[in-house]
C-alpha positions in Angstrom: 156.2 162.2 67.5 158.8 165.3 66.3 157.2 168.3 65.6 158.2 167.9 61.8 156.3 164.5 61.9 153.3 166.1 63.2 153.1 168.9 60.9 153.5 166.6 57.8 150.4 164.2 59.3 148.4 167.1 59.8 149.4 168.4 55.8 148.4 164.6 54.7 144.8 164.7 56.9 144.2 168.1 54.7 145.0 166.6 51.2 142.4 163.5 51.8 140.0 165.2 53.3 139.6 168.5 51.8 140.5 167.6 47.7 140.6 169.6 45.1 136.8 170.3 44.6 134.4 172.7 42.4 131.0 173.8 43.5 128.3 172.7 41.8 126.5 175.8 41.6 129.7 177.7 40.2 132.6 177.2 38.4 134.5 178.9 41.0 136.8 176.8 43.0 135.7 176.5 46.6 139.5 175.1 48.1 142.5 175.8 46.8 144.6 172.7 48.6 148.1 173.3 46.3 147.3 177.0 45.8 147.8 178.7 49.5 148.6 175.8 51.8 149.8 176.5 55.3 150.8 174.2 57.9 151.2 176.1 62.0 152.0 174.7 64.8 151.6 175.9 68.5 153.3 174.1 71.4 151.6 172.6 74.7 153.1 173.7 77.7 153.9 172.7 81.2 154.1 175.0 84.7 157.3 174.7 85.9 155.7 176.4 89.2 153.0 179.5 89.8 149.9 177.4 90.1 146.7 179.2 90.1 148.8 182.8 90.6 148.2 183.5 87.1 144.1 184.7 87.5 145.0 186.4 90.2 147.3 189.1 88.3 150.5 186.4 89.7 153.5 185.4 88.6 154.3 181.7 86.6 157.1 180.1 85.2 155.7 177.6 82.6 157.9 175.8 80.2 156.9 175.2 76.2 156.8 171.5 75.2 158.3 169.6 72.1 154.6 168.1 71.9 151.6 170.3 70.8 148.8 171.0 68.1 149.5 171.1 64.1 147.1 172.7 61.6 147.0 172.5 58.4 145.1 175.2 56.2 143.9 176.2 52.9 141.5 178.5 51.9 137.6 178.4 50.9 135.5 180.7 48.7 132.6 180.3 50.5 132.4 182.4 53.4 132.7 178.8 55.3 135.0 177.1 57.6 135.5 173.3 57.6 137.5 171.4 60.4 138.2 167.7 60.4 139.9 166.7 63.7 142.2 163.4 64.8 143.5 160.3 62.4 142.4 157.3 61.2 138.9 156.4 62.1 138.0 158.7 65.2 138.0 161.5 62.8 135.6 164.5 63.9 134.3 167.5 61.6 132.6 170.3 62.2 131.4 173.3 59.3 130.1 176.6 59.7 129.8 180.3 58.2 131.4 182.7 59.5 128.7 185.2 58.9 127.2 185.7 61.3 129.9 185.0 63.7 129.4 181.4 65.6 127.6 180.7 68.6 128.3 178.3 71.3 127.5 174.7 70.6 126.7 172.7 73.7 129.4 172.5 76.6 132.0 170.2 76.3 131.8 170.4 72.3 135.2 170.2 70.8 134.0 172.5 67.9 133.6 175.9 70.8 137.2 176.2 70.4 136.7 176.7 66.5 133.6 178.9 67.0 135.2 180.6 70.2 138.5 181.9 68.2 136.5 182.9 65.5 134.4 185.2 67.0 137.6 187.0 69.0 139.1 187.2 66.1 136.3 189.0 64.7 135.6 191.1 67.5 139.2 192.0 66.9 138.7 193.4 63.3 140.5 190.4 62.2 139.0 189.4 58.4 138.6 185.8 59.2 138.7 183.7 55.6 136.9 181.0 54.6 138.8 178.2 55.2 139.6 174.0 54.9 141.6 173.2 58.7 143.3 169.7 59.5 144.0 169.1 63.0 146.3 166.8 64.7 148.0 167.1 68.1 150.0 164.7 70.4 149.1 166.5 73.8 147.1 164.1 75.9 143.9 165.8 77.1 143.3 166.4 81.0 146.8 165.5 81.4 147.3 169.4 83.0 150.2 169.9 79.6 147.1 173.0 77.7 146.1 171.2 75.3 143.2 173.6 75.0 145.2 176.8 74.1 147.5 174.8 72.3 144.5 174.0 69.6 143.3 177.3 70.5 146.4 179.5 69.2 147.4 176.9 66.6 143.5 177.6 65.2 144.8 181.5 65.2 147.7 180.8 63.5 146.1 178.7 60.7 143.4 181.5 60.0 145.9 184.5 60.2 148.0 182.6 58.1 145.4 183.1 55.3 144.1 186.3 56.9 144.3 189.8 54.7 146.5 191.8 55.7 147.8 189.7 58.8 151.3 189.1 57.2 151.6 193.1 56.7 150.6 194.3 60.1 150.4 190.9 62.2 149.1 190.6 66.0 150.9 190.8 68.7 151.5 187.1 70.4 150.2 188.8 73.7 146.9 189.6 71.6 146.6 186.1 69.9 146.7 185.0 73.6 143.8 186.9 74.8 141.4 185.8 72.5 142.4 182.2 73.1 141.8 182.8 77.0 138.4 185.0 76.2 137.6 181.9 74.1 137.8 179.6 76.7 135.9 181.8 78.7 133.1 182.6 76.5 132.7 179.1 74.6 134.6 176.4 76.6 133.1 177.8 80.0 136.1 177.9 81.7 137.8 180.5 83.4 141.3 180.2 82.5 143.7 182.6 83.4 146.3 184.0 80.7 149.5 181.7 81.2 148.0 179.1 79.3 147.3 180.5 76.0 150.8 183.1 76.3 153.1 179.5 76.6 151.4 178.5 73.5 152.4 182.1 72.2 155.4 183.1 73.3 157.6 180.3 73.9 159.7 178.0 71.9 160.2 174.5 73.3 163.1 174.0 75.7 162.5 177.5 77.0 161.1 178.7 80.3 159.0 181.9 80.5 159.1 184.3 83.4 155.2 186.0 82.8 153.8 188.4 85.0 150.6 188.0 84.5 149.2 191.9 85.6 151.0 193.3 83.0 151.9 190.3 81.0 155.6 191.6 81.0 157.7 188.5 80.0 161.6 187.5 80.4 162.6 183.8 78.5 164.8 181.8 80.5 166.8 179.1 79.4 166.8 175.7 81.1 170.4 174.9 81.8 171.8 172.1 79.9 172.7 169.4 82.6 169.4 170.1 84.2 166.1 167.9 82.9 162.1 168.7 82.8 160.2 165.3 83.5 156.7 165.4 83.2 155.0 162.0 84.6 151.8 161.0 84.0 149.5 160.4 87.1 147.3 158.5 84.8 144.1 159.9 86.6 142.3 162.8 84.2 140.8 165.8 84.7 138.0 168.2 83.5 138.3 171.9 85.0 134.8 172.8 83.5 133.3 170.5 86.1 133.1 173.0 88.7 136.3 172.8 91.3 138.7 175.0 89.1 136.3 178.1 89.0 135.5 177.7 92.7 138.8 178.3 93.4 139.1 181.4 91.1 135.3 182.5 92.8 137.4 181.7 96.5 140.3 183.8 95.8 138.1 186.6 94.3 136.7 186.7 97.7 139.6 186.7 99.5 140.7 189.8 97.7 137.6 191.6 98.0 138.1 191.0 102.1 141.6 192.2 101.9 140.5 195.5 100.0 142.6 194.8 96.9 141.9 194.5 93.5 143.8 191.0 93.3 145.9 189.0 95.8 149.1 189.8 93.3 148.8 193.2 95.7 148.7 191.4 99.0 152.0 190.8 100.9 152.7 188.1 103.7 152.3 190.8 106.8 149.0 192.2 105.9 148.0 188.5 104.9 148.5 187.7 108.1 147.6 190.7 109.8 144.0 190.8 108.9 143.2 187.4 109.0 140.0 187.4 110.0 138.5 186.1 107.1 135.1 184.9 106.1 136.4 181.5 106.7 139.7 178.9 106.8 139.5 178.2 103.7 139.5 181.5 102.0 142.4 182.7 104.1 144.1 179.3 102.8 143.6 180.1 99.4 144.8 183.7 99.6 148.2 182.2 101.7 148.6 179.9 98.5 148.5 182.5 96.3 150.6 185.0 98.3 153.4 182.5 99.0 153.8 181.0 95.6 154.7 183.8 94.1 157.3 184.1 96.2 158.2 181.0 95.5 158.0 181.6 91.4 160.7 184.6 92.3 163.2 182.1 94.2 162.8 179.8 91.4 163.3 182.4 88.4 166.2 183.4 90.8 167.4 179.8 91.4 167.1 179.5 87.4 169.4 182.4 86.5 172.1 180.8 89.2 171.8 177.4 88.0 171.1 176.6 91.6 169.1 172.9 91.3 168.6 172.6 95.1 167.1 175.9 95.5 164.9 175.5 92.3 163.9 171.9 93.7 163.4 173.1 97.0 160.6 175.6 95.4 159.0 172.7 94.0 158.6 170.7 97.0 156.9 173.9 99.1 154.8 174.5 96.4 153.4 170.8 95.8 152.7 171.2 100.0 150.7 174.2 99.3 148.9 173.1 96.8 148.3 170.0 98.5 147.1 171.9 102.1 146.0 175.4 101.4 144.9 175.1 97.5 143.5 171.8 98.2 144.0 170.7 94.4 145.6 167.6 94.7 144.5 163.9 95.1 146.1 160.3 95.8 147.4 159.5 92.7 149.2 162.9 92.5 150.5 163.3 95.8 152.0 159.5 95.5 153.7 160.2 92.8 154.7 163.9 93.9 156.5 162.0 96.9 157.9 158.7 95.1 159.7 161.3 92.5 161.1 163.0 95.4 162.1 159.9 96.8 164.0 158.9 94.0 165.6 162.7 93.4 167.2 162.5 97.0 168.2 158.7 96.3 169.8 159.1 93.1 170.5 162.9 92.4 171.5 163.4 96.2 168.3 165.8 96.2 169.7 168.4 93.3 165.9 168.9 92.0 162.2 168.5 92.9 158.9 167.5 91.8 155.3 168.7 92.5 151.7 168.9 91.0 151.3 170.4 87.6 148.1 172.2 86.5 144.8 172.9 87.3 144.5 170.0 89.7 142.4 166.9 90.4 144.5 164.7 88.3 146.9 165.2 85.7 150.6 165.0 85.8 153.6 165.7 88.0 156.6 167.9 86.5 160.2 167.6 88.1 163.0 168.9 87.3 166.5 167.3 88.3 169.9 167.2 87.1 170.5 165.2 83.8 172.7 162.9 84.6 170.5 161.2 87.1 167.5 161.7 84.5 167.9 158.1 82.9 167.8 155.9 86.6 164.9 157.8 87.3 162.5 157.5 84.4 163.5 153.7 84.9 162.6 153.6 88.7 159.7 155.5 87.7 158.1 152.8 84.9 159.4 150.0 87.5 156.6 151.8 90.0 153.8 151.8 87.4 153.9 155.1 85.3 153.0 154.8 81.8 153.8 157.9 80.6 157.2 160.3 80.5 158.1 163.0 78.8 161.4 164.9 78.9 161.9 168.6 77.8 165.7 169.3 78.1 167.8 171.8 76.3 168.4 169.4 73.1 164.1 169.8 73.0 163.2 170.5 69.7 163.4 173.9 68.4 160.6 176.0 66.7 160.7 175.6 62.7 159.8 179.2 62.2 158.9 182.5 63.7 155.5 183.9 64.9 153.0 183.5 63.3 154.9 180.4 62.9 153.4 179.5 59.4 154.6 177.2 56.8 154.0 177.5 53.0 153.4 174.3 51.2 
């Protein structure tokens, strides 16, 4: 579904759902749907490479997607926010007031991300309205592609969008980003690191973005037009609250704490190597992960401004391995299909590109990158195996409709 399509299914879900109503106990009106109507949109994003650098003050090179989250917004009178999420019949609502400000439902409750952005938001001196929200989004979930920040930013879109004062002094997309990862934090349970939510932020589709993530200094990059983002669908889901993703955040704090750093961003290869005497293997392992895939996010950037494909693929490959053996975030399903993509980049695209393990881990979906041309044989080879899912980002993606906060009147 186009961006445009999305945005106009999300406008629709608001008009049935949240009518033109009165209260009963007033004659005020308590939504406005044709009065200030907004429709946002925030895009989902996949990690070109920089996997799990980005908590530990690293470097990443994600890539904004054509597919995402749109909202659809108009304002209450009563101090209340009412969400209806999803289409047809699996429709899910949630209400609230916003006074006092939310507290976590129960884990794994859609409705955290809602309560979660409000109170940042808040805490930020933000005047959150009252407020009617229609959600839709075409980002399948535990497919590794943030659908979580998507929703999340999208949600601070929607509210600044009716916000006081927001259109005259606005926040910064770097600070919109923030609250989305201390959301996730503090009401999804999970640990994220900042990437996520700043793709969602920063980037139009089509683009790359070069974050460092210590000082959240970014470059935009553009994907060359003869080369071709694949993302492939492993088919096998994840769930990084269950445990595995902030072990490996707890591993790597360790690691840095033996090291005498603040993060591993500040450890080099020597003195990785040099005092290796670890607690254990696998804390050295995670710290060697970290160390060398940032390395490997600088030859990539590098291989990116040079329009060098078998450099950029190369980068790929190493850091798939490393994930694979020192992260230890992979499984069957993804390494399978990490290798049969490879297999068919070297077979028809005489090895110009690569492909590894996107995401968090345990599931999800591989992302390659290889020259157009041979783009079309692939994706066919690739159905012919089994996949049930592709989706291409190239430099015809879509392009954003407007500019941060990326609003639309109705």
């Amino acid at each position: 579904m186009s961006r445009s399509a999305l945005m106009h299914k999300a406008q629709a879900l608001l008009q049935r759902e949240f009518p033109h109503s009165t209260s009963p106990h007033s004659t005020r009106q308590k939504s406005h749907p044709g009065d200030r109507e907004y429709v946002v949109f925030a895009p989902g994003r996949v990690n070109l490479i920089g996997e799990h650098t980005d908590y530990n003050d690293g470097l990443v090179l994600p890539c904004a997607l054509p597919l995402g989250t749109a909202i659809a917004v108009s304002p209450r009178d009563d101090g209340e926010l009412h969400a209806v999420s999803g289409s047809g019949s699996t429709l899910r609502r949630e209400r609230f007031s916003l006074q006092p400000v939310p507290a976590p439902l129960e884990r794994g409750s859609w409705a955290n991300y809602l309560r979660g952005m409000v109170a940042e938001m808040s805490a930020a001196g933000i005047d959150v309205p009252g407020a009617n929200l229609a959600i839709v989004g075409d980002l399948p979930q535990g497919a590794g592609l943030s659908s979580s920040a998507s929703l999340s930013v999208a949600i601070a879109r929607a509210l600044l969008a009716l916000s006081p004062g927001a259109a005259s002094n606005p926040p910064s997309n770097a600070s919109i980003a923030r609250w989305a990862q201390s959301s996730e934090h503090r009401y999804a349970g999970c640990l994220c690191g900042i990437m996520d939510p700043m793709a969602a932020a920063c980037v139009a589709p089509g683009e790359a973005l070069l974050l460092d993530c210590q000082d959240l200094t970014a470059r935009t990059l553009a994907i060359p037009a003869d080369w071709t983002v694949l993302i492939i669908d492993s088919g096998a889901r994840r769930e990084l609250v269950s445990g595995e993703y902030n072990a490996r955040r707890a591993q790597c704090e360790a690691a840095a704490v033996h090291y005498g750093v603040r993060s591993l961003r500040e450890l080099d290869s020597v003195t990785l190597n040099a005092a290796r005497a670890v607690p254990d293997d696998t804390t050295f392992r995670r710290a060697r992960h970290v160390v060398h895939e940032n390395d490997r996010v600088r030859r990539a950037a590098e291989a990116l401004a040079q329009h060098d494909l078998k450099m950029f693929g190369a980068a790929l490959r190493d850091s798939h391995r490393s994930l694979h053996e020192d992260f230890e975030v992979t499984i069957p399903q993804t390494n399978e299909l990490a290798e049969q993509t490879n297999r068919l980049i070297d077979r028809h695209a005489h090895g110009q590109g690569g492909a590894r393990m996107t995401g968090g881990g345990f599931g999800g979906c591989i992302v390659a990158v290889l020259e157009s041309a041979a783009s079309a044989r692939i994706v066919t080879a690739l159905y012919r195996l089994g996949v049930n899912n592709i989706w291409t980002v190239s430099a015809e993606s879509e392009r954003p409709e407007s500019s941060a906060p990326e609003a639309n009147q109705r």
